[in-house]
PAVEX-424849 format. One record per residue (C-alpha): residue number from 1; x, z, y. Coordinates in steps of 0.02 Angstrom, whole numbers, plus 50000, padded with zeros to 5 digits. Each point is the difference from the previous one (the first is absolute). Layout:
N
   pos      xx      zz      yy
   NUM       X       Z       Y
...
***
This chain:
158
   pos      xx      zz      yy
     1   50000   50000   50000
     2   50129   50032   50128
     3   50108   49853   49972
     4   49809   49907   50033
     5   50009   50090   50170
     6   50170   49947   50030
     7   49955   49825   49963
     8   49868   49993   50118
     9   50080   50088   50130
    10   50152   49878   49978
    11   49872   49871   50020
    12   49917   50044   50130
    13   50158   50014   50098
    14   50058   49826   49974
    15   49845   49922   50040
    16   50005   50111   50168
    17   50176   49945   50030
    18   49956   49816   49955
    19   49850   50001   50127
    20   50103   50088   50147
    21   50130   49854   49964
    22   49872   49867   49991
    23   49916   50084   50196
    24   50173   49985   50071
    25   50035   49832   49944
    26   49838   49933   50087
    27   50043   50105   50140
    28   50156   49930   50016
    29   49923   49817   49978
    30   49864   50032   50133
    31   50130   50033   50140
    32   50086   49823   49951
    33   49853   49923   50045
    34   49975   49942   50172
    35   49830   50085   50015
    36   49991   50130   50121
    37   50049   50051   50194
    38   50144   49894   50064
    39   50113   50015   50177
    40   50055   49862   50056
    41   50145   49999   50104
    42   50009   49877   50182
    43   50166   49853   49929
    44   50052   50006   50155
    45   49993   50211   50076
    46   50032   50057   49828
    47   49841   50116   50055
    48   49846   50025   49879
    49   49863   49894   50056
    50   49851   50005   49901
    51   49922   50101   49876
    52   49926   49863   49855
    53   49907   50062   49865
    54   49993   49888   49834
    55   49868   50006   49853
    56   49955   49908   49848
    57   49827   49950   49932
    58   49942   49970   49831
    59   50073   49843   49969
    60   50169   50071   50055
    61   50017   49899   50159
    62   50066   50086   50159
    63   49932   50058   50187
    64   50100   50082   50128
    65   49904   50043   50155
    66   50104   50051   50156
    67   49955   50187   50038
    68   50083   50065   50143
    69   50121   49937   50145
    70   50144   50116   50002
    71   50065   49897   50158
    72   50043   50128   50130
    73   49979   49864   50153
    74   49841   49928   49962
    75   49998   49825   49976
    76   49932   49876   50125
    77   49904   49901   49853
    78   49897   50116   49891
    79   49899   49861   49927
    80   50078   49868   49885
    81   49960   49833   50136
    82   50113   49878   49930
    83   49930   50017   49821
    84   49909   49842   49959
    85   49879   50064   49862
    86   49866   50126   49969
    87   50102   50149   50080
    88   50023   49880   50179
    89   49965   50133   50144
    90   49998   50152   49888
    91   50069   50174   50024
    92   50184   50033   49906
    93   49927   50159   49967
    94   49885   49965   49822
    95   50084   49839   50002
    96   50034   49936   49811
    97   50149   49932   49991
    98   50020   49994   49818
    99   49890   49885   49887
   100   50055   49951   49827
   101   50129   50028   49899
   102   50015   50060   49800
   103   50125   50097   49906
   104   50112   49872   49916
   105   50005   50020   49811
   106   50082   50149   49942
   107   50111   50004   50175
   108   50010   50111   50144
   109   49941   49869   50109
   110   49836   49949   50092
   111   49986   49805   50054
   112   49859   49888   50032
   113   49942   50068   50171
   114   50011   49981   50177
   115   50048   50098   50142
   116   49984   49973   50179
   117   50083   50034   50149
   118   49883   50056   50123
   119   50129   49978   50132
   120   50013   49823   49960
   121   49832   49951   49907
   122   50115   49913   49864
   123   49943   50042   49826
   124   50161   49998   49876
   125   50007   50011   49792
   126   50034   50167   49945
   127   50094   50107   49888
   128   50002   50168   49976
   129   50134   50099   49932
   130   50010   50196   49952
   131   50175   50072   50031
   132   50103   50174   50000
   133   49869   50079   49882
   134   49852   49917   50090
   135   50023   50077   50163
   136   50043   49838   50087
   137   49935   49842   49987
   138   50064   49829   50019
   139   49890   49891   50086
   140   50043   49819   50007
   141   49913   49875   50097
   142   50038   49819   49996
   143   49944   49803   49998
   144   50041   49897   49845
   145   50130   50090   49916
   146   50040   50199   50008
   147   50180   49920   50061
   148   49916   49939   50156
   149   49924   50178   50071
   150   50071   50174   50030
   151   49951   50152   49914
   152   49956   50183   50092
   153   50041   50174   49923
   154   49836   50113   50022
   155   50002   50177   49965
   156   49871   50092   49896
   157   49922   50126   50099
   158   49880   50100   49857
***
């Protein structure tokens, strides 16, 4: 009877252990995905600039919806005027500037999408790439090729 106990007991701890592992691993794999609250940081100041949240629906494709300005001189165009679609004359502020993109089979990579520069109106391919443990992200826009484009580091803020 009391090697039965031990059994069981032994059991029971694996199977505890093996379920902690398995909630770590998809922990782990959540934050190297691109969903979540991003900073972006101004190319040219260096300064953060925006606070961009992204999500994913059902069918796995991507949203990121500018939150927040984190500009400290307010910016003398708040709504996106040169854009030439749907979001022509619209605040930055709720602006989505993320539509598309997929994770690419078995990679660490999201491609597919578009982003657009509000600043410009110019929508660009994208790809989206976790880094440093998923608490950056690689965000490269470009035209044709990802050669032809140039990629921004973002910084996960939750």
């Amino acid at each position: 009877m009391k090697a039965s106990y031990l059994n069981r007991k032994n059991t029971m701890i694996k199977t505890a252990l093996t379920l902690s592992l398995g909630l770590l691993t998809l922990a782990a794999q959540a934050q190297m995905s691109p969903v979540g609250l991003w900073r972006s940081i101004d190319d040219e100041s260096k300064q953060p600039k925006a606070e961009i949240r992204i999500s994913q629906n059902a069918a796995g494709s991507l949203s990121g919806v500018v939150e927040k300005s984190l500009l400290t001189t307010p910016s003398a165009e708040t709504h996106c005027s040169l854009c030439t679609d749907d979001r022509k004359d619209k605040p930055k502020i709720g602006m989505e500037i993320i539509r598309g993109g997929q994770q690419g089979d078995g990679k660490m990579v999201w491609e597919g999408g578009k982003i657009l520069d509000p600043e410009n109106g110019k929508n660009y391919s994208l790809r989206l790439t976790p880094i440093d443990g998923g608490k950056k992200l690689e965000v490269r826009g470009y035209i044709g090729t990802p050669l032809l484009g140039r990629t921004q580091t973002w910084i996960r803020v939750q």
